[in-house]
C-alpha positions in Angstrom: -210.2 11.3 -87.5 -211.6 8.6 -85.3 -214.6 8.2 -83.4 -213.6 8.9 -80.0 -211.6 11.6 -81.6 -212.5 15.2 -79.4 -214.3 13.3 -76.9 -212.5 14.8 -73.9 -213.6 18.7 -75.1 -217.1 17.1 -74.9 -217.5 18.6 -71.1 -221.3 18.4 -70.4 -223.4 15.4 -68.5 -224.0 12.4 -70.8 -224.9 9.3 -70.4 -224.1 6.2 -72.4 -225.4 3.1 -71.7 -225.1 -0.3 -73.7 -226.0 -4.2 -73.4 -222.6 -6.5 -72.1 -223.5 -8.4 -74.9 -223.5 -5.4 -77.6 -220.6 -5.4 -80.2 -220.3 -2.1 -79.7 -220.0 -2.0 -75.9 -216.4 -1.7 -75.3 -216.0 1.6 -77.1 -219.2 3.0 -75.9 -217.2 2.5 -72.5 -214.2 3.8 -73.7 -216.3 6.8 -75.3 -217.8 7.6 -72.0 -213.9 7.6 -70.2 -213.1 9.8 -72.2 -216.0 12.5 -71.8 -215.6 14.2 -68.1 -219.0 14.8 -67.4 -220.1 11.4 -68.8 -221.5 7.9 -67.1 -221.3 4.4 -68.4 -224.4 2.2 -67.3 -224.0 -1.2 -68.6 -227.2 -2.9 -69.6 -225.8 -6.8 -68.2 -226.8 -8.9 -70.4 -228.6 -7.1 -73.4 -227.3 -7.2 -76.9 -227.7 -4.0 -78.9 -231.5 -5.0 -79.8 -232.5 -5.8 -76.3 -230.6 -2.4 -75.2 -233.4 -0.7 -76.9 -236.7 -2.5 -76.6 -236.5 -3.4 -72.8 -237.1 0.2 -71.6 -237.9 -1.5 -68.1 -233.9 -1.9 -68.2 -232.6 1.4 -69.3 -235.2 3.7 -68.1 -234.4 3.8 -64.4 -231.0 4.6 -65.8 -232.1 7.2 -67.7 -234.5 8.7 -65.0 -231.8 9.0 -62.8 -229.6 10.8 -64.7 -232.2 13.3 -65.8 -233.3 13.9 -62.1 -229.5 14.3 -61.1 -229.4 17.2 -63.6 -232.2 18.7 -62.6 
């Protein structure tokens, strides 16, 4: 199988979210097309490093999400 293989049975809220400048960024995209209850927040700028140190990036990203669950 692949990765995105099964994605669209994966129907629940998720959010993926990835720097522009990440190798991995177009199939974390594609990954989150293909999940219905999913969101794609693109982190403009961030390589995969910077994705996950500058919490003053991706945490209003993630606060959101977690209030619109709630």
């Amino acid at each position: 199988g692949t990765l995105h293989e099964g994605l669209s049975d994966l129907d629940l809220p998720a959010l993926l979210y990835c720097g522009s400048n990440d190798g991995f960024y177009a199939g974390a995209e594609r990954a989150a097309g293909e999940m219905p209850g999913a969101q794609f927040e693109p982190l403009v700028g961030l390589d995969h490093l910077a994705a996950v140190l500058k919490a003053d990036v991706a945490l209003p990203h993630i606060r959101g999400f977690l209030l619109d669950q709630a």
